[in-house]
Structure formats: structure tokens, C-alpha cells
C-alpha positions as CSV (number, residue, x, y, z in Angstrom):
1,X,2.6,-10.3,2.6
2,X,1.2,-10.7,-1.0
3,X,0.6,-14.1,-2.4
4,X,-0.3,-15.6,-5.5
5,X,-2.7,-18.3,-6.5
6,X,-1.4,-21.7,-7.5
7,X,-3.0,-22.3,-10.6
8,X,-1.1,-18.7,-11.3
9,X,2.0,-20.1,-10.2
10,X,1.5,-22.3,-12.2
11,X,0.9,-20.4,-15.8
12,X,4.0,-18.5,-14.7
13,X,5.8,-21.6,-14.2
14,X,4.6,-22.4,-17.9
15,X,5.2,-19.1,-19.2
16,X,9.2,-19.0,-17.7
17,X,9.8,-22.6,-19.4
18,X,8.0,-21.1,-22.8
19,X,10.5,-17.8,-22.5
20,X,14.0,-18.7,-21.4
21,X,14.9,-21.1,-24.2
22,X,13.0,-18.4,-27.3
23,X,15.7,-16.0,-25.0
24,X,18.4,-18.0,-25.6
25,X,17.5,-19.1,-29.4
26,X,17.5,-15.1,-30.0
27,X,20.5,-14.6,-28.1
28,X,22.1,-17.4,-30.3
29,X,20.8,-16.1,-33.5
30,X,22.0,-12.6,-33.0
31,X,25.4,-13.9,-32.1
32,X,25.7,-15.5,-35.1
33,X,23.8,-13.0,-37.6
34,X,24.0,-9.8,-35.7
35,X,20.7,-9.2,-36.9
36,X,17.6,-9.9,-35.2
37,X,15.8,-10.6,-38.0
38,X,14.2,-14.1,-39.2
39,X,13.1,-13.1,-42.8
40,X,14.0,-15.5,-45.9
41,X,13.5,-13.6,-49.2
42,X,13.3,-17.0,-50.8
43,X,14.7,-20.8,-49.2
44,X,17.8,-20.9,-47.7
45,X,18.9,-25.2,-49.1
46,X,18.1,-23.6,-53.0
47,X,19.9,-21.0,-52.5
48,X,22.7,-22.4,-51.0
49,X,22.9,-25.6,-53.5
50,X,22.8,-23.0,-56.3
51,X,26.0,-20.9,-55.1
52,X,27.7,-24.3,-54.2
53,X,27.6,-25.8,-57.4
54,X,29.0,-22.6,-59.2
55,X,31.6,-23.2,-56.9
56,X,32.6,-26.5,-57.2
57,X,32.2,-26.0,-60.8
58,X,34.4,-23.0,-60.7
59,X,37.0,-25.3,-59.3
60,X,37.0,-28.2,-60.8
61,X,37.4,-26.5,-64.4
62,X,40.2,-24.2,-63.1
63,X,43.0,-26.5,-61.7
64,X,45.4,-24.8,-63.3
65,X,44.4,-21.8,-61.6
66,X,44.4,-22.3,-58.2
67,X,47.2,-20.8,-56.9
68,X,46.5,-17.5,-59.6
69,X,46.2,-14.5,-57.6
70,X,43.1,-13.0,-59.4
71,X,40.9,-16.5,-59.8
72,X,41.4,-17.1,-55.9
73,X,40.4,-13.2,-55.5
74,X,37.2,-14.2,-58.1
75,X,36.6,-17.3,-56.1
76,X,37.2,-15.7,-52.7
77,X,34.0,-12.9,-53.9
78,X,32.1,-15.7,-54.8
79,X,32.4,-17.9,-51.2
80,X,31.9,-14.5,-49.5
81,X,28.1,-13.9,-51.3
82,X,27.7,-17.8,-50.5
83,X,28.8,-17.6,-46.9
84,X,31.1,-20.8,-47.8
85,X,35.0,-21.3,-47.0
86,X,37.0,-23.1,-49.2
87,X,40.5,-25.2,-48.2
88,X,42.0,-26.7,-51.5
89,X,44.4,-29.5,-51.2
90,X,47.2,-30.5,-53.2
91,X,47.5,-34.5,-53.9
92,X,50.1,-34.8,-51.1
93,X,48.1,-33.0,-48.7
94,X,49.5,-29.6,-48.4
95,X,47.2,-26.3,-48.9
96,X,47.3,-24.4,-51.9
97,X,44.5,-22.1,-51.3
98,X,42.2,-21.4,-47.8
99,X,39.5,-18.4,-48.0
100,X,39.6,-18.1,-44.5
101,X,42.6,-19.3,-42.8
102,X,42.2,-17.4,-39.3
103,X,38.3,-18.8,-39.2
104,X,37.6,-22.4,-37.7
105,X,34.5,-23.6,-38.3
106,X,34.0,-26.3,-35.9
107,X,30.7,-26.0,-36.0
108,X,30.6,-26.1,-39.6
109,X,29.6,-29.5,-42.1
110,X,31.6,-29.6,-44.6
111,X,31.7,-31.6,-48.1
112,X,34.9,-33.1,-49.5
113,X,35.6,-34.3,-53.3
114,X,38.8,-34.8,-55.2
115,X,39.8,-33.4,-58.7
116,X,41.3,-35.9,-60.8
117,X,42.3,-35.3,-64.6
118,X,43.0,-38.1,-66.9
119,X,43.4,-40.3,-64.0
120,X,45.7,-38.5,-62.2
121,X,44.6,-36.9,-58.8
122,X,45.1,-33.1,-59.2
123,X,44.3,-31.7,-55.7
124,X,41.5,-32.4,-52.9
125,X,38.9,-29.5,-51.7
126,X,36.9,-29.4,-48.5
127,X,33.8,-26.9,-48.7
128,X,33.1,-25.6,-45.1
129,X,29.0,-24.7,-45.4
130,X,27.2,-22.4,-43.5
131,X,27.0,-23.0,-39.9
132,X,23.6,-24.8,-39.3
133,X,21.2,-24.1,-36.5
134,X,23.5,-26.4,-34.3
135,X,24.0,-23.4,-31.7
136,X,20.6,-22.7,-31.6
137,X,19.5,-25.7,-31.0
138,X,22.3,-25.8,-28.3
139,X,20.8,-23.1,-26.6
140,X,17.2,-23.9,-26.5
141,X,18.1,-26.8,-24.7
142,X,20.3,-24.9,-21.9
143,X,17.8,-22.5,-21.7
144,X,14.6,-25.7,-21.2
145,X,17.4,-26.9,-19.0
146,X,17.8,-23.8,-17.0
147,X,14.2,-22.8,-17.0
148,X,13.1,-26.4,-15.5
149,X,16.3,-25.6,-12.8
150,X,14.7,-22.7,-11.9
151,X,10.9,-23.7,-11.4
152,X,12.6,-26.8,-9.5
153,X,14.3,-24.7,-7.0
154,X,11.1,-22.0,-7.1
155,X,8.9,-25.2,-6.4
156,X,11.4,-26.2,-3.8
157,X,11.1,-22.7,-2.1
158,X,7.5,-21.9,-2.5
159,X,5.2,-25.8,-2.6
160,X,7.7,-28.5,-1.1
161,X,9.3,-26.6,2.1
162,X,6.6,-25.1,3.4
163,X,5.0,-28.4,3.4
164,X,7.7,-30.2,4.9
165,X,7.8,-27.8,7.5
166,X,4.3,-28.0,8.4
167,X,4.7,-31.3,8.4
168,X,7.5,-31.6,10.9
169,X,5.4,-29.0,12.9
170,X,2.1,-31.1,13.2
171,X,5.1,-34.1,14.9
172,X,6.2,-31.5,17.2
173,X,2.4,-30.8,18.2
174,X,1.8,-34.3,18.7
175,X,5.2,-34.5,20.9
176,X,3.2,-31.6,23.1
177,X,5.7,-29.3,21.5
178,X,3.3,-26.1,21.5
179,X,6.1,-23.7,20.7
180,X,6.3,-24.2,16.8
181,X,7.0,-22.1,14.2
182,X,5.3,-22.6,11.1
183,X,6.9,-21.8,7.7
184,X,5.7,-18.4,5.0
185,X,4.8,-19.3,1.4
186,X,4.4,-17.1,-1.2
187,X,1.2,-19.4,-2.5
188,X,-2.2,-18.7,-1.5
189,X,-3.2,-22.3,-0.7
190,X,-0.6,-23.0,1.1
191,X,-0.4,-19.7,3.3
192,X,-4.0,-20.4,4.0
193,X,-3.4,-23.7,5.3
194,X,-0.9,-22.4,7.6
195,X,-3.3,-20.0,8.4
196,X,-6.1,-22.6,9.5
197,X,-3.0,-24.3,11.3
198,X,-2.2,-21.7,13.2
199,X,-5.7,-21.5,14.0
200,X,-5.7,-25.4,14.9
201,X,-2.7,-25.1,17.1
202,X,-3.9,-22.0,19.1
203,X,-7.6,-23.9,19.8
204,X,-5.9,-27.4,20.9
205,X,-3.1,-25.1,22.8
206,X,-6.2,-23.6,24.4
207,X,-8.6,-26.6,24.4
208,X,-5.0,-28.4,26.5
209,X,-5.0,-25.0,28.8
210,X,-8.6,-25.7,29.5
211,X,-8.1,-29.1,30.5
212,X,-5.4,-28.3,32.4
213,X,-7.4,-26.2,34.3
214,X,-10.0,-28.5,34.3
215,X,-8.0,-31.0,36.3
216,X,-6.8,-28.2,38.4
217,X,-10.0,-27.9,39.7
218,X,-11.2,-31.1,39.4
219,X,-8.1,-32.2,42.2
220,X,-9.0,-28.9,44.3
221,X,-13.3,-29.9,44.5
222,X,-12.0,-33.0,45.4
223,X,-10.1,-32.0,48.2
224,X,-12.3,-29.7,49.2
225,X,-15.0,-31.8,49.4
226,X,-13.3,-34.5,51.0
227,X,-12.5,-31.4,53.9
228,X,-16.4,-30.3,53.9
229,X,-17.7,-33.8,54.5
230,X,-15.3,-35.2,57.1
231,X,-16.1,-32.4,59.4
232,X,-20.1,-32.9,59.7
233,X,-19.4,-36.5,59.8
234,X,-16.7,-36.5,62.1
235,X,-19.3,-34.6,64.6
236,X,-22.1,-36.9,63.0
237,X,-20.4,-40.0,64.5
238,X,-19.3,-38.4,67.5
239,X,-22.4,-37.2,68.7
240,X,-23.8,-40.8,67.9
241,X,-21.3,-42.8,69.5
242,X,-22.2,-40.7,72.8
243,X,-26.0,-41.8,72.2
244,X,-24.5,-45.6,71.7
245,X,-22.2,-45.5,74.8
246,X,-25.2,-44.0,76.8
247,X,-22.9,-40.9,77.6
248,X,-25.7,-38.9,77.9
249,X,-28.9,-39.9,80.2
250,X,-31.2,-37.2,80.2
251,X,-34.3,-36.6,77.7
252,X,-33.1,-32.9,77.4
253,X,-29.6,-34.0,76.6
254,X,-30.4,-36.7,74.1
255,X,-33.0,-34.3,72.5
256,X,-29.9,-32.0,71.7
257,X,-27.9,-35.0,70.5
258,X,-30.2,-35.6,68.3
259,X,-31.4,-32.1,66.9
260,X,-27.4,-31.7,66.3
261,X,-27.2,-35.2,64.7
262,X,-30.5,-34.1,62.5
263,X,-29.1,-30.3,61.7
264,X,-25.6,-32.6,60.2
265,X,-27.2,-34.9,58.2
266,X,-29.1,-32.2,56.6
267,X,-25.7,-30.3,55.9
268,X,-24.4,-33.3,54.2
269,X,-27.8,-33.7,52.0
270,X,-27.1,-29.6,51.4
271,X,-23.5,-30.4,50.4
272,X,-24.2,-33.7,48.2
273,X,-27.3,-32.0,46.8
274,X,-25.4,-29.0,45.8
275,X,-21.8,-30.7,44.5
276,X,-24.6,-33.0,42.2
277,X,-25.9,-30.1,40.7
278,X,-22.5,-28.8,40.1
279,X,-21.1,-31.4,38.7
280,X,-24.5,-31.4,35.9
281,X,-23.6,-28.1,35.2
282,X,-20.0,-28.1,34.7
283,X,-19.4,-31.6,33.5
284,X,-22.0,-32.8,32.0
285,X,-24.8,-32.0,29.1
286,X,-27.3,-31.5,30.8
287,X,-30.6,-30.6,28.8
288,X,-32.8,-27.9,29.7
289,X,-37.1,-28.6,30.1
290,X,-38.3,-25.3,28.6
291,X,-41.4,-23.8,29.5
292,X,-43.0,-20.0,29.5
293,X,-42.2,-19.2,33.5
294,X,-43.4,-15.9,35.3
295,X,-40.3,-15.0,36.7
296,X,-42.8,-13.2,39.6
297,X,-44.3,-16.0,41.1
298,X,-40.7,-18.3,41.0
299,X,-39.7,-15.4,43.0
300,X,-42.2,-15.6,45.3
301,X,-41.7,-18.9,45.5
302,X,-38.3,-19.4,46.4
303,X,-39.0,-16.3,49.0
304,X,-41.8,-18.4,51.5
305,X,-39.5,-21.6,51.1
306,X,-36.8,-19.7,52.8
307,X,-39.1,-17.2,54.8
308,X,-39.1,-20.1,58.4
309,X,-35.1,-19.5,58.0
310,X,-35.5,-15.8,58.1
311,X,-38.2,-15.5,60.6
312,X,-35.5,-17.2,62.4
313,X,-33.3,-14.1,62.1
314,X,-36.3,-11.3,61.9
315,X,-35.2,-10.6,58.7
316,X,-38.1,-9.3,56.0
317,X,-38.2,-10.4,52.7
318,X,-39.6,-8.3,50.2
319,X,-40.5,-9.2,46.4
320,X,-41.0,-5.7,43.9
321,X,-41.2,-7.9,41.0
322,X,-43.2,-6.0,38.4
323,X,-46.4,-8.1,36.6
324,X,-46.3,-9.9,32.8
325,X,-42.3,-10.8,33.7
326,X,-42.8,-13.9,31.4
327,X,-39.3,-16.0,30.0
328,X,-38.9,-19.1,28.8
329,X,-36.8,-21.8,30.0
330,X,-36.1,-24.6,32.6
331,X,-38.3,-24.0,36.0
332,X,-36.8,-26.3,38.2
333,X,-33.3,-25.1,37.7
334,X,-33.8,-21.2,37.9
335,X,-35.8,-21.6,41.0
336,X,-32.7,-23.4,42.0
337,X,-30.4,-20.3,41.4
338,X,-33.1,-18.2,42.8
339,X,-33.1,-20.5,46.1
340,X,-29.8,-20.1,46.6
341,X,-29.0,-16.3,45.3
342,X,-32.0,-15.9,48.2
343,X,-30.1,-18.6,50.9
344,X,-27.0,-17.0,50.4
345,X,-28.5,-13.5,51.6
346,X,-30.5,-15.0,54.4
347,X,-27.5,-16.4,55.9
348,X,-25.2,-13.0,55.3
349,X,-27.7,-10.8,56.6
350,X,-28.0,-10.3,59.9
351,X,-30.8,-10.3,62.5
352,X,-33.8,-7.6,61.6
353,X,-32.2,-7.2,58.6
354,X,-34.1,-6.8,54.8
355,X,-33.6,-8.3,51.8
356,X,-35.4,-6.6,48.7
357,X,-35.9,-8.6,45.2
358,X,-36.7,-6.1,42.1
359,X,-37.5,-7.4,38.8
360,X,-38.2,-6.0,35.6
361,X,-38.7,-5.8,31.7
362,X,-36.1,-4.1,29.5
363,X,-36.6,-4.7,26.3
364,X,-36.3,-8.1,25.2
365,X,-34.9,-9.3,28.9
366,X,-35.7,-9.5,32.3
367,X,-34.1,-7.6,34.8
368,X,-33.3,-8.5,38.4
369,X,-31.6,-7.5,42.0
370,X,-31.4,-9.0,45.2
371,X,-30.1,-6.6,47.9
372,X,-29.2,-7.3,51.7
373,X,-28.5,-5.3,54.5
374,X,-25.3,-7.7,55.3
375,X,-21.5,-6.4,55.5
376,X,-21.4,-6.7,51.7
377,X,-18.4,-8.7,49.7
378,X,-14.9,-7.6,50.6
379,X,-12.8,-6.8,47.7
380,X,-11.4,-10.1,47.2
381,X,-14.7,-12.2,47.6
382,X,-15.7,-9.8,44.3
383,X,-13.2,-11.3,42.4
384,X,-13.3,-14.7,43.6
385,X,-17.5,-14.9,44.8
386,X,-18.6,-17.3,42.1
387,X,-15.7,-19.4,42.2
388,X,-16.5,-23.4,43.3
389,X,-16.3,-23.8,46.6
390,X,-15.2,-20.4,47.7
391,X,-16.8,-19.1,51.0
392,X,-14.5,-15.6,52.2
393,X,-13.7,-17.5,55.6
394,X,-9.6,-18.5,55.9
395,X,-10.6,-20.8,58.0
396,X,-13.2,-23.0,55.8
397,X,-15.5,-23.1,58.9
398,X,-19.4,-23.3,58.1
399,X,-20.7,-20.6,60.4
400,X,-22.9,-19.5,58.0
401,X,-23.9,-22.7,56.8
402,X,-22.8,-23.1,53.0
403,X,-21.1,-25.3,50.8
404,X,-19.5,-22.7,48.5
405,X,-21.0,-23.8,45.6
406,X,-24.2,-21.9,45.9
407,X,-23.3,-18.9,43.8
408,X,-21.4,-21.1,41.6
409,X,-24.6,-23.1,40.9
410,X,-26.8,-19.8,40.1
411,X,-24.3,-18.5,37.9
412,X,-23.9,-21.1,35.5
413,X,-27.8,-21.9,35.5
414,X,-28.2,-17.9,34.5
415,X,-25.3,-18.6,31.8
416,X,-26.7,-21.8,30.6
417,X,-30.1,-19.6,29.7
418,X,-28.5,-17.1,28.1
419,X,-28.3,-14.6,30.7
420,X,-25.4,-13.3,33.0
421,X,-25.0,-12.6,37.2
422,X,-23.0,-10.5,38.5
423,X,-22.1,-9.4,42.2
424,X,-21.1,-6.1,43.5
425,X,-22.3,-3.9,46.5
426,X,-24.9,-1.4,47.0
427,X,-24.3,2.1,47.0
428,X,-26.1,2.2,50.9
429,X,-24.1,-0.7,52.2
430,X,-24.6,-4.5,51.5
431,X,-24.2,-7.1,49.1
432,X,-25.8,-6.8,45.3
433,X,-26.3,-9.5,43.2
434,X,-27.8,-8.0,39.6
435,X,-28.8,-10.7,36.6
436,X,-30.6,-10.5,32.9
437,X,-32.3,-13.2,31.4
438,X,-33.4,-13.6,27.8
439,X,-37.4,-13.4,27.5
440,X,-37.2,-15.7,24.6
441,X,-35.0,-18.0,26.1
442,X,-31.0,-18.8,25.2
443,X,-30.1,-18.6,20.9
């Protein structure tokens, strides 16, 4: 809807107390005249004290003549040019002669003088003048009056709602009322402060919706976490109370005890180690150490750190990284997501399986795949696969070994360089897990 500027408002406010009352005074004046003409040939108080002394000295010489048809019709020609009304008076008060008798001028100022003759009063006259600019004056004022009613109410409308309103919104807000409806004004200013509240209400509605959802999962990783821990340490301090209690005698046995006891207490380091780095990423700032990487030899990297683990399985790992794939950014943390991008297909692929890593340069980023031959994600693990602590299994058991944060992690490392990851499956069967990092690092 169209709006105007205030300081417009403003000269229109101006303009409307300027017109109204010159509307009225021209009203007034044509009511009176019916003429809208203002011109004087020559001034109006000269003129009018010469026609009222011929007058008054055409009565008071002519006593005798005032109730004489033909001077009254001489004096009646003579009060019409003037524009003057005459009432003459005899000495006891009754009328001998009014030039207007139908005619009240209530309006009117009048002048009064007595005619006396040898002492003797002979009659009393009352001169009614021209009306003076008594009704126009009258009117200016009702229209200043009526003009300043109507900028009041205007203003009312237009300035002062509106900004009561918004004012009673921002309460509501601050009550956690989101549901607010904030007021239309026909002034600029003001509609675009109700636009940049609008604005404001939609980002803290959002910024709440956040947090709520922030807490949400806040309450969840701590449950889940408190699940993942109590199970390795539940079997942690079982198998060790069996050592304590001398439950088991032989070498062979104790030797198991304690490879199970070892293979626990490196799934808790996994799981702390991993729900630390999380909670870096997600919660806090956590600053990133750039430096020019080649994205071929982290590769190759993180592929003979997990190479023992998938000799285990007879799985080969191969790396098709194409040379001169330089970026810039934090080394430590993307061989992180690489590690676990490459842990998470070791432990989904099964034995005599293959994993293949491509990398490449498009452009101004660097390209990547890692493919397995495992069973690939099921429908709902691609919705839900880099969600915190999310594994596919109903049962939360740790068959495969993960904390279901490893994904998460790599995700939000990619993100926090600029780049994206995405999962999906490949077109000959198992998982796909495709990314694109910036060469120049994030903007």
C-alpha cells in the first residue's frame, strides 16, 4: 500500500490548516456580498463616514419631515447607496420611521444620537452600519478550529496508533506472545519500522525455534550418551571384577579378559574423543589453523591409518586422487572428517570388499567420492545419516563399532570450510558419500 513521507505529511498537515479557514473566510464573504470579489475602488471607513454624515445631517435639519412620505423615500435612497439602516425614535420611544423593518442586524454596530431643538428633545435615531468583518472573522476561527480537529484525529490515525500498537506488540513479545499483529500506517517511517519489526519478530521467533531445538537435542545427546557409555562400562567392570575375584585362572582366559577389557576402553576413548569434537563444532567457536593442504596426500594419509583395520577384513583401499589438488584450510580437522568418512566405510563394508577415493579439481573447488561395496544406506538412514548420534540399528547395539557421531563430525568440518557432504548410493550398489571444498578456503 502506498505511503507518504512524514516531512510530506507534514506540509500537507500545514497546507490543510493554511486552506480551511481562507475556505471558510470566502464562504463567509460570499454569503454576505454574493460576490467573490475583494476589490475597493477607493477605502471603505472614507467612504462610509462621508455617506453617514449626509445622513445624519439630512436628519437632523428635517425633524419636521420625518414622517413625510417623500423625504423618508429620499432618505430611504440615500441609506440604500450607504448600505445603512435607519430606526428614528420619537421622544417617548415609539418609531416614527425604520428603513428596514423586516432586517435585524444583530451583527451590526450601530451609533445613537438625539435631536433636540431649543431644548426640547425632538426624537432619538439609531444608525445600524454595515455589518463588519465580525462573520468572517467568525469563520476563520471555526475553520483553524476544524482544520487543527482534523490533523488531530489524522495524527491520531496515522503517527500515534500505530505506535501505540507497536508498542503494546513489543509487551506481548516479551510475554513470549509470538502471535502479534502489528498495526498499517499510511507514513513511510513508521511502515518501515513495522517493517524492520516484523523482521525482528520473525528472527527472535526463529532464533527461540533454534534454541528450542537446540535443547531438544542437547537432552537427547545426553541421553544417548549416557546409553552408549554405560554399556562398555558396564562390560568394562564386569570383565574386571572377574579378573579381581580370580573367576578366571588360566593365561588363555585372562589374556581374553583382558584384550576385551583393552578393545572397551578404547571404545570409550572413540566415544569421548568423538562427542569432544562434536561438541567444538556445534557449541562452540572454534577457530580454524589455515594452511595450503594437498588434499592427495591427507588422503593417503587417513587411508594407511585405517589400512591394519581393513587388512583385518581383506578389504582394499584405493586412492585415485588426481595431483596439484591444493586447498587451504585447517589440516588436523579435515583429516578428521576424512578419518572417519574412511572408518565409517571400513566398518560397513564387508570382508574382500573395496573402497575407492576419487578426487578432483573443478574449477575453483575440489571434488571428492568415497565409494564402498557395503549394502548402501536404506532410505531412511538417507534422510537421517548425518544426524548426531544416529547409527540405522533399532536396537542402538555397536556391532559395527560407532558412536554415531562420525558423519555428523565430517559434515560440519566440510561446512565449517565452506564446502558441503552429501550421502547417497552408487548406481552399482553401495554407499556414496560425495563432498566439494573451496580451493581458496571458506569467504
Amino acid at each position: 500500500m502506498r505511503t507518504i513521507r512524514i516531512r510530506t505529511f507534514t506540509l500537507l498537515c500545514f497546507f490543510f490548516i493554511q486552506l480551511v479557514p481562507w475556505i471558510f473566510f470566502v464562504t463567509a464573504h460570499f454569503m454576505e456580498t454574493k460576490t467573490l470579489s475583494f476589490a475597493k475602488k477607493q477605502p471603505q471607513d472614507e467612504v462610509l463616514q462621508r455617506h453617514l454624515t449626509d445622513i445624519t445631517h439630512l436628519i437632523e435639519t428635517n425633524p419636521d419631515k420625518w414622517r413625510d412620505p417623500n423625504w423618508q423615500n429620499q432618505l430611504h435612497t440615500q441609506l440604500q447607496q450607504a448600505n445603512i439602516e435607519v430606526a428614528i425614535l420619537s421622544a417617548s420611544d415609539q418609531e416614527i420611521y425604520r428603513s428596514n423593518p423586516e432586517h435585524q442586524r444583530t451583527l451590526s454596530s450601530t451609533e445613537r444620537f438625539s435631536v433636540i431643538e431649543n431644548g426640547q428633545l425632538l426624537g432619538k435615531v439609531v444608525i445600524y452600519l454595515p455589518k463588519s468583518n465580525t462573520v468572517q472573522t467568525i469563520s476563520v476561527f471555526i475553520g483553524v478550529l476544524l482544520a487543527f480537529i482534523i490533523i488531530g484525529v489524522a495524527m491520531r490515525r496515522f503517527l500515534l496508533r500505530p505506535l501505540e500498537r507497536m508498542s503494546l506488540a513489543a509487551r506481548q513479545i516479551a510475554a513470549g506472545d509470538w502471535d502479534v499483529k502489528l498495526p498499517w500506517s499510511g507514513i513511510t517511517e513508521i511502515s518501515e519500522v513495522r517493517d524492520g519489526f516484523e523482521v525482528m519478530v520473525k528472527g527472535l521467533q526463529q532464533s527461540f525455534q533454534k534454541q528450542m531445538e537446540l535443547e531438544e537435542e542437547r537432552r537427547f545427546v545426553i541421553a544417548a550418551v549416557a546409553h552408549d557409555l554405560r554399556t562398555p562400562l558396564f562390560a568394562l567392570r564386569g570383565y574386571l571384577d572377574g579378573l579381581e575375584q580370580g573367576i578366571v585362572q588360566s593365561p588363555e582366559k585372562i589374556a581374553k579378559y583382558l584384550a576385551v577389557c583393552k578393545e572397551k576402553s578404547a571404545q570409550l576413548d572413540r566415544l569421548v574423543e568423538d562427542l569432544f569434537t562434536f561438541t567444538k563444532m556445534d557449541y562452540l567457536e572454534m577457530k580454524l589453523h589455515h594452511k595450503k593442504i594437498d588434499f592427495k596426500h591427507l588422503i593417503q594419509k587417513s587411508i594407511d591409518s585405517l589400512s591394519p583395520l581393513a587388512r583385518q577384513k581383506h578389504i582394499s583401499i584405493s586412492n585415485h586422487a588426481e595431483d596439484d589438488c591444493f586447498i587451504s584450510g585447517d589440516m588436523h580437522l579435515l583429516e578428521r572428517s576424512i578419518n572417519n568418512l574412511l572408518d565409517n566405510a571400513v566398518r560397513h563394508t564387508s570382508s574382500y570388499g573395496e573402497i575407492v577415493v576419487q578426487c578432483y579439481i573443478d574449477r575453483d573447488q575440489v571434488k571428492f567420492t568415497i565409494r564402498d561395496t557395503g549394502p548402501g544406506f536404506s532410505p531412511e538412514e538417507l534422510q537421517r545419516a548425518f544426524e548426531p548420534l544416529y547409527r540405522g540399528e533399532t536396537s542402538r547395539n555397536r556391532s559395527t563399532g560407532g558412536s554415531g557421531l562420525g558423519l555428523t563430525i565430517s559434515q560440519r568440518i566440510i561446512r565449517r570450510h565452506g564446502g558441503e557432504l552429501a550421502a547417497g548410493n552408487h548406481s552399482e550398489g553401495g554407499a556414496l558419500l560425495t563432498g566439494w571444498l573451496p580451493v581458496n578456503g571458506p569467504n
